[in-house]
N, C-alpha and C positions, 0 to 999 in steps of 0.2 A: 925635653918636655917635662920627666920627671924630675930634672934637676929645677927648674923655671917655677914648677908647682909645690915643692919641700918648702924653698925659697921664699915665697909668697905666703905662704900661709904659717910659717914660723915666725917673719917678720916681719905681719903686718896683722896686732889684733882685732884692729878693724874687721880687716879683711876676713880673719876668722869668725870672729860674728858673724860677719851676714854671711857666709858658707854655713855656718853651723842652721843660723834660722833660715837659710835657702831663701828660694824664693817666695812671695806671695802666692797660694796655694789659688787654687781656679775659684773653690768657693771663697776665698777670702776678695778675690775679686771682682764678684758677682753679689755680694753679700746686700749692699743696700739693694740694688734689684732685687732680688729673692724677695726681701724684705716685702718693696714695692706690691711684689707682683701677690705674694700672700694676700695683702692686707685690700690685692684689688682695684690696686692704682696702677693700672697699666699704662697709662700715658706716660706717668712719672718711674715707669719702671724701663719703657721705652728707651724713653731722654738719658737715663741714669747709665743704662747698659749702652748703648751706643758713643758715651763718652768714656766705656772702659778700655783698659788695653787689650779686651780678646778681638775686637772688632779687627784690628790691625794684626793677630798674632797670626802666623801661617800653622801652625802646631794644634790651636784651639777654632781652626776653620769651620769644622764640620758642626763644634758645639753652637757658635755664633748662628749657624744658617737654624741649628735645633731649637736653640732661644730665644731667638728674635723671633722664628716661626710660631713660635705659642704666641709671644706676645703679641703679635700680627694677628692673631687665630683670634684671641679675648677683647681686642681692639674692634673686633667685625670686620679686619681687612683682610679676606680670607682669598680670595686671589694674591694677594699681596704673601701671605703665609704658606699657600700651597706652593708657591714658586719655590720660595725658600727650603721647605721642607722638601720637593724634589729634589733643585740642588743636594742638598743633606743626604739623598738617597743615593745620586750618582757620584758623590767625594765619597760616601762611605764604600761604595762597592769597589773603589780603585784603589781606597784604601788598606785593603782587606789584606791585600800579600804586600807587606811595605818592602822597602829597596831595603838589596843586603845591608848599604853603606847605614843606614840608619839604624837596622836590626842589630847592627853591631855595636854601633853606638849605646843601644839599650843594656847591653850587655855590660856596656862599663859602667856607666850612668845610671837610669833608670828607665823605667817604660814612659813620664812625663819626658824625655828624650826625642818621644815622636812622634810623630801627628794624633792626637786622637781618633782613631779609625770606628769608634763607637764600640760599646758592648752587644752583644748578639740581642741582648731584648730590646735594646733602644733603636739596632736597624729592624725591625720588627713595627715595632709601635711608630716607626714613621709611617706605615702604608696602615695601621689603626686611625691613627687621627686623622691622616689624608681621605679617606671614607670617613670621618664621620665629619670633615667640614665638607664633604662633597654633601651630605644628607642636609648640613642646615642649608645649602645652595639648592634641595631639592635638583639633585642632577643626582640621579636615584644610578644610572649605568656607567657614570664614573664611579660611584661610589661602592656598586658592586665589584668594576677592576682592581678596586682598591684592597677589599674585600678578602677578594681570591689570593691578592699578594702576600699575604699576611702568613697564607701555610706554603707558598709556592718560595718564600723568603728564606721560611725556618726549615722547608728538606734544604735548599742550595748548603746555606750555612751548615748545616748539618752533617752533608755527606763531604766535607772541607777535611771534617776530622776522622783521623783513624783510629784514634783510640779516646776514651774518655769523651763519647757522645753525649750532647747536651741532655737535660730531663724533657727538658723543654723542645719538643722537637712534634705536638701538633697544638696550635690553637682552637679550643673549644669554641671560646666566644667567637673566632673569625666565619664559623661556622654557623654560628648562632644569628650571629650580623646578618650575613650573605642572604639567610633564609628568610629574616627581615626584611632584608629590600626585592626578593625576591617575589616574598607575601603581596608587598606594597605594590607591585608590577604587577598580579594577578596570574604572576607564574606559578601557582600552584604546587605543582609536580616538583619542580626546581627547588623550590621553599621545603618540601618534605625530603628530599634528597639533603639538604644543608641540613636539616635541624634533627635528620634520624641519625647523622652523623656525626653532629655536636654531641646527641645525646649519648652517644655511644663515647664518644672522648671523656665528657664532663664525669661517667659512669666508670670509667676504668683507672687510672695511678692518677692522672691530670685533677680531681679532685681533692684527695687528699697529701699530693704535693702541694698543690698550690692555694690549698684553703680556702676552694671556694667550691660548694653541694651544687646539685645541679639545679639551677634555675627554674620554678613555677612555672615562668613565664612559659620556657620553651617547651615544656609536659603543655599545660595547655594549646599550647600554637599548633603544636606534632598533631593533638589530637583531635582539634576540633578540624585541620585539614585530612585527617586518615576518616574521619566518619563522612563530610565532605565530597571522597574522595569514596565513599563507599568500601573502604578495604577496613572491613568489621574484626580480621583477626589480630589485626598490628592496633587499633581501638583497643580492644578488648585485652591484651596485653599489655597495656599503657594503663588502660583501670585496677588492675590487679599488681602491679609494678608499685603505684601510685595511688593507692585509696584513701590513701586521707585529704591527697586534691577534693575531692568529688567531681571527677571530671564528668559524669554524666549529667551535669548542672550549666559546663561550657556551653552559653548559647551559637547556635550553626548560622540562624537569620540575623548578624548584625554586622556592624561597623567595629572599630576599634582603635584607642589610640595608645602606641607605643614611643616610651619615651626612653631615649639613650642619654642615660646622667655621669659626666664626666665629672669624680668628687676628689676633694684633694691635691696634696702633692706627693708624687715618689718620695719615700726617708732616703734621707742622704747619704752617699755614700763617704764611708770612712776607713781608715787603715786598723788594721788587726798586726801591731806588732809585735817581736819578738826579739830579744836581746840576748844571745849566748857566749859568754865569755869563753874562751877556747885558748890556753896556752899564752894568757896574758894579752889576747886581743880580743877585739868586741863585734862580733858577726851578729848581722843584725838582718832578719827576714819580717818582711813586712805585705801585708795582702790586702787588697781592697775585700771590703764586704758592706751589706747592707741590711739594717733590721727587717726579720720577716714579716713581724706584726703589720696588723691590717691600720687603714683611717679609722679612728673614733668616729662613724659618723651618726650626726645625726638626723633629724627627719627629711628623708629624701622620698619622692615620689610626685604625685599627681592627686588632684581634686577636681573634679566637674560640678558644677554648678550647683558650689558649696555644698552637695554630699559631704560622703564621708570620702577620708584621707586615704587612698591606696599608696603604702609601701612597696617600693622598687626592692628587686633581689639582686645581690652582690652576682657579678655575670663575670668580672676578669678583675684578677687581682694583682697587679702590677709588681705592689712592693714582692709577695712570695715569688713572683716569675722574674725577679731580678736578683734577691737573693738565691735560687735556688740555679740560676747561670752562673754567678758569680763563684758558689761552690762548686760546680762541673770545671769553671776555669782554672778554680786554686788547682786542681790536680795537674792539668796543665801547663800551671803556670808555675810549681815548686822545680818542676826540671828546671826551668828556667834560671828559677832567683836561685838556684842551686850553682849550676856552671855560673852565674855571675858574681857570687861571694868566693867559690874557688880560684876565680880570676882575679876579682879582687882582693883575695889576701897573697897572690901571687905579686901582685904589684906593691903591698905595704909588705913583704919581705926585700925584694928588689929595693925599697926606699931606704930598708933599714941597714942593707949589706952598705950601700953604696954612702950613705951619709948619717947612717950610725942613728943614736936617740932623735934625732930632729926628723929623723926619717921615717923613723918608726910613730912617731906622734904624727905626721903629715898624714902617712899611709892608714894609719889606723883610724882620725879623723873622716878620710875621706870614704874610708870603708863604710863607717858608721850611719854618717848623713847623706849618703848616697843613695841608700837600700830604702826607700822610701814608695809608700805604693800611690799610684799611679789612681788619687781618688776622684780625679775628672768624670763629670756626669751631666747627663741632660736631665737639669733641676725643676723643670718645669710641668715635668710630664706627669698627667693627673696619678694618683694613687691606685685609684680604682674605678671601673664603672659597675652601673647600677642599671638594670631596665625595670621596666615599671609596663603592662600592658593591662588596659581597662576594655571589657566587651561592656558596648552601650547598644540600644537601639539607634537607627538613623536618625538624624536629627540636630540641632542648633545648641553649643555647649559652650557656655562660658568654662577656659582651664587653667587652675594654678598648678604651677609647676615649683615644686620646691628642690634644691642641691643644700644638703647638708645643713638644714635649718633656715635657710635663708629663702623666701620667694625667690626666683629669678626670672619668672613670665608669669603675665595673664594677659590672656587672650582671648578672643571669639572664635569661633570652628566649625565648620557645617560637615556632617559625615553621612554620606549614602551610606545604603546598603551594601554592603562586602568591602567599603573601603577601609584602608590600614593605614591611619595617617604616622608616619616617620618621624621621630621630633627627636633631633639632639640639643640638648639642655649643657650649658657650661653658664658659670657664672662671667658674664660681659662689663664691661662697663660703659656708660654712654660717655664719658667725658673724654671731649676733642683732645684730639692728636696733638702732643709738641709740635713747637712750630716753626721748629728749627729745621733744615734739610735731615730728614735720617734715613734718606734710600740707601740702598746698596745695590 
């Protein structure tokens, strides 16, 4: 095999080009999609993605069910999307301890060697969006299963690892959500249970990890259900906590409408490499990562009946909870790329005893272009959400709904008293489906 591979790559420069530029990388695959789906053409992001090669790859299964499922999601085909995206949940969970025979493979290879199994925040954020297309289907007790899943995900994942446990290990917003649809149910008590325990999340490392203060929203929602609820000393804790709210101003007699705004896209993930020359050869470590910074966004929230404009508050913040997994992983993952450059400089000496200069070029080649990180990702998945909660008296409300500058609804609304109307906001498009077969 080593003789077959010297061989090959000594005497054939073709050959060696395209080893040197590898393969076409996932984003360079997806790249007009991406494009597509930015710019809001999901139909044409549909068509475009469905004619690529990941649809067919067995390696990039799990991203396929991830990306089509958004587009499904922005399409309004949200059964269609929920499917998929379960699938995605039950390939990632098998995928999670791969077969030795492949594990090994990576070892010579790289981690694009193996199936994408997903990164720990992306199987996470399947059971986020599956709640909140349950919310725009209004099926309020899926979408709280959904919900629940989100921390009962991140302990599993979590207790996987012995050492080098993720940061990322409770969701504030899942808890924030929960208490949301709980509100909406007129589960009361349940709703102060979710949202005393988000506060307590968003209030300790989980905020200044992940770059995101504790939500208005949810201080007001805790509180105006603790007075409510008559329990004056956990109130009156929350005013003193929180005085520049003016929470004694939260109306108790009214309705409200709360909006979940999905803004954005995840920053992409990219390789962080490294080139160390070492005794006239080129070892080469390489890591995925992704920028922390948040979306530029801008005017997102809600309007009633041309009032004035209420601003939504940053509630979960994607890109930091992806960059700050990705660094738990690198610690993880240097044992890794370590025993794999030791192996493989084991192999470009073996090339160099056995067939001298040509060997040593082959070996050291393939050392080099081998060591490549593994920057596969679900591209699709928003940046950030935002909630937005307006206390109105009862009554008939014309609502604009803005995502990052842009209208995305207006609508009519009729709101009794004590109800909490639920609304997830994503930028849609109304333009028909390709019309080509694109099930799977």
């Amino acid at each position: 095999m080593l003789k077959k591979t010297v061989f090959t790559l000594c005497s054939s420069p073709l050959l060696l080009s395209l080893w040197l530029g590898g393969c076409a990388s996932y984003s360079d695959d997806i790249k007009v999609m991406h494009s597509d789906f930015r710019a809001g053409n999901y139909a044409g992001a549909l068509e475009t993605f469905e004619k690529s090669d990941i649809k067919t790859q067995d390696r990039n299964k799990l991203l396929y069910y991830l990306e089509k499922g958004m587009i499904e999601d922005r399409l309004s085909e949200r059964k269609q999307s929920r499917s998929l995206w379960m699938k995605a949940d039950a390939l990632a969970d098998k995928l999670f301890t791969v077969s030795m025979s492949k594990e090994a493979a990576s070892y010579i290879y790289n981690d694009s060697a193996q199936s994408y199994a997903g990164e720990d925040y992306e199987k996470v954020a399947i059971h986020t969006m599956l709640a909140h297309s349950f919310i725009s289907d209004n099926e309020m007790s899926e979408a709280r299963i959904e919900a629940a899943k989100i921390n009962s995900k991140l302990n599993e994942i979590n207790g996987f690892y012995k050492d080098n446990k993720n940061k990322y290990k409770d969701d504030a917003y899942a808890r924030f959500l929960s208490g949301l649809i709980n509100e909406s149910n007129h589960e009361l008590d349940d709703a102060i249970i979710d949202y005393a325990a988000a506060l307590k999340i968003y209030e300790g490392e989980y905020s200044s990890i992940f770059k995101v203060s504790v939500p208005n929203e949810l201080v007001r929602s805790l509180y105006r259900l603790y007075k409510l609820r008559d329990r004056k000393d956990e109130a009156r804790l929350l005013e003193r906590s929180f005085s520049s709210l003016g929470l004694d101003k939260v109306p108790l007699d009214s309705a409200s409408v709360v909006v979940v705004h999905e803004v954005g896209l995840i920053n992409e993930k990219k390789a962080f490499d490294f080139v160390i020359p070492i005794n006239g050869k080129i070892l080469r470590f390489s890591f995925p990562t992704i920028h922390k910074q948040g979306v530029a966004v801008r005017q997102t929230g809600i309007r009633l009946n041309e009032g004035l404009f209420e601003p939504g508050t940053l509630a979960q913040n994607f890109n930091a909870i992806a960059f700050e997994n990705l660094e738990d992983r690198r610690l993880r993952f240097i044992v890794k790329a370590i025993a794999r450059l030791i192996l493989k400089d084991q192999v470009t000496q073996k090339a160099e005893k056995q067939f001298g200069v040509l060997g040593l070029i082959a070996g050291t080649i393939y050392s080099a272009v081998t060591e490549t990180a593994d920057t596969r990702s679900w591209t699709t998945l928003p940046a950030a959400v935002y909630v937005t909660r307006v206390f109105v008296k009862p009554g008939d409300y014309s609502m604009e709904v803005s995502n990052d500058g842009s209208v995305t609804e207006m609508k009519k609304i009729a709101l009794k008293k004590g109800d909490v109307m639920l609304v997830r906001d994503v930028r849609v498009n109304k333009a028909p489906r390709p019309t080509s077969n694109t099930s799977h």
